[in-house]
N, C-alpha and C positions, 0 to 999 in steps of 0.2 A: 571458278576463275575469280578473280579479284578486278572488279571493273565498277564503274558510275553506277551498277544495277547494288550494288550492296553497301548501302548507306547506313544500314544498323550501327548503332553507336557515334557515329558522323554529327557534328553542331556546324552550324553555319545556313541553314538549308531553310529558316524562316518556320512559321508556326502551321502544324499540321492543321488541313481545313476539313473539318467535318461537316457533310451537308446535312442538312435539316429534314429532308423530303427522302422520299424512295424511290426516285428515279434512273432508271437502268441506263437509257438510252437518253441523250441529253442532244441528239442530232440524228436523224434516218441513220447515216452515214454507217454509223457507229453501230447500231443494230446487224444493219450487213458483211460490216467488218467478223461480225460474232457468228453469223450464216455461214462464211468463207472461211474462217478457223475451223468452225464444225464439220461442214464436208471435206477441205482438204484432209482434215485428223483421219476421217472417215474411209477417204481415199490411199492414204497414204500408210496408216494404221499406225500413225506414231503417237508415240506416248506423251503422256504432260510435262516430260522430264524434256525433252526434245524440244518443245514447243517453248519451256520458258527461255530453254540455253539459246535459241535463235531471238531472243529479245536479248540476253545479255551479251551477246555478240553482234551488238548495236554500236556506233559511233558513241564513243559518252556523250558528246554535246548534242546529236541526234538525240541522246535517251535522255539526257536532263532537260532538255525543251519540248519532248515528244507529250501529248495527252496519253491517256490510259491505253485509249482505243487506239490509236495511232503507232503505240508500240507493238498491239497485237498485228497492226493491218502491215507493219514492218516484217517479221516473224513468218505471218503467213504467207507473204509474199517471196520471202526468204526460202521457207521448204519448197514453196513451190518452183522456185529454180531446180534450189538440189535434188528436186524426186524427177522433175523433167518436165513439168506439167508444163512451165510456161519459160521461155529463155527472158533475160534482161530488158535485152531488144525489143520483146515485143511490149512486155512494161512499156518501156521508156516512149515507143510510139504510143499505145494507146496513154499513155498519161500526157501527152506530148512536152515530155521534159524529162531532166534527170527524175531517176526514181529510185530513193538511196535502197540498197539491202546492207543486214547484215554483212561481220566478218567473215570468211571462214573460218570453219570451226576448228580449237587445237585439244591434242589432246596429251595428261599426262598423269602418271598411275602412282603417283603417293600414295590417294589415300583406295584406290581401288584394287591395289593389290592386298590390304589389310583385312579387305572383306572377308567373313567369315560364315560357312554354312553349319554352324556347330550346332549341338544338339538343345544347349542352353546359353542364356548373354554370359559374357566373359565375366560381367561385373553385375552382383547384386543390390538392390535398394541397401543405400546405408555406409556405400562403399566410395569415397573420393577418390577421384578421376584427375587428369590432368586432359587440355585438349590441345592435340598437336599442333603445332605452327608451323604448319606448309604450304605452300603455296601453288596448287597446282594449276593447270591452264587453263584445262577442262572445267564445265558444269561439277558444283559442289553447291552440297544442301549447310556447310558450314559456316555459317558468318563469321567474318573476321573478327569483327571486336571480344567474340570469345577465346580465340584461340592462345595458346600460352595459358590462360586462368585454369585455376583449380576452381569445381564443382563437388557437390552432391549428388549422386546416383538418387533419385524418389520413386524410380517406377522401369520396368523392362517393356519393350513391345517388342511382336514381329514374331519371327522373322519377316523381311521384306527387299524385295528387290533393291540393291544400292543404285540410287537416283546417276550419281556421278560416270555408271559405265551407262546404264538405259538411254540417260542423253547423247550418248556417240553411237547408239546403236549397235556395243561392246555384248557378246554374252553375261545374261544377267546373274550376276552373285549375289546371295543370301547375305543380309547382316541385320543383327539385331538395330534396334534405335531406343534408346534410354534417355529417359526426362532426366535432365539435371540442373542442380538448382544453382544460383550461383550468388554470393554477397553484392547488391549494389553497387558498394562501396570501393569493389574489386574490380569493376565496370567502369564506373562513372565517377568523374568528379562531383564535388557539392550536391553529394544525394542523400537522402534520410537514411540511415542506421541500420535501419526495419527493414528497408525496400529488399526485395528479393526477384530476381528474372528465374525464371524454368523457360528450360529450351531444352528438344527434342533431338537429339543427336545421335547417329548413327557409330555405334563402337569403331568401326574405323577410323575416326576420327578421334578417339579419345585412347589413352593407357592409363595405368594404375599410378597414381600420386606417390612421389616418393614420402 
């Protein structure tokens, strides 16, 4: 889906902060929030695909003011409606106030019906690609600011479960994911020459450059 979670390529957003120290938990809070992701997963047996797409199916203003852990403690509180564990209500008492969740989730099969369980990747290292520009509802491992661009093929992986149907709990399709390389230049405004992005992308997402 195309939402405030996919800011790849995006300016405006202020300078990324790197912290100095190796600290995990920066408040209890936030430790327990990471206890509660773990056994609901546990409970629930959903995948990592699932668990991000109930973070992108956040409020945008929710998700761009939200801390790290705060988006997972959203998330997690989100499956735990939808699997049954705990209704809204009873949130909203024990937090005594609103207690936002996710959207519901939507779903739609551009790039899931492309999937493919073939015997080898459709495109070998060396082979330029194009990546489709669509836009689907549902959870996608595709950033937008690639799509439309032509690449380089560098490297085949997989096969591997397509992320886009595992997050709606879709039967899982095979499809390879191929590193590809792409010109800065083709990206970004006012960038060095040289600069080059690799990004790992799932052949559904891409077809053969004209």
């Amino acid at each position: 889906m195309d939402g405030a979670h996919d800011l790849g390529g995006k300016t405006g957003f202020g300078t990324v902060i790197v912290e100095s120290h190796d600290t995990v938990f920066h408040s209890p809070w936030e430790g327990r929030v990471r206890g509660l992701q773990q056994a609901l997963s546990r409970a629930t047996s959903t995948k990592i695909d699932e668990r991000r797409h109930a973070i992108e199916r956040m409020d945008p203003e929710h998700y761009l003011s939200a801390s790290y852990y705060e988006r997972w403690l959203t998330a997690t509180a989100t499956l735990a409606v939808e699997h049954g564990y705990v209704s809204a209500e009873e949130l909203e008492s024990l937090a005594g106030g609103v207690f936002p969740l996710s959207r519901p989730a939507r779903y739609s099969s551009e790039f899931g019906d492309r999937a493919t369980a073939a015997d080898r990747p459709r495109f070998e290292p060396g082979v330029r690609v194009k990546v489709l520009d669509l836009r689907p509802l549902g959870h996608c491992r595709c950033p937008a600011y690639v799509r439309g661009h032509t690449g380089l093929v560098t490297r085949c992986n997989g096969p591997y479960p397509l992320p886009d149907l595992v997050a709606h709990g879709l039967p899982a399709r095979l499809d390879y994911c191929d590193n590809v390389e792409f010109s800065g230049t083709d990206l970004f405004e006012d960038v060095d020459p040289s600069v080059k992005v690799r990004i790992d992308l799932f052949e559904a997402y891409l077809e053969a450059a004209p």
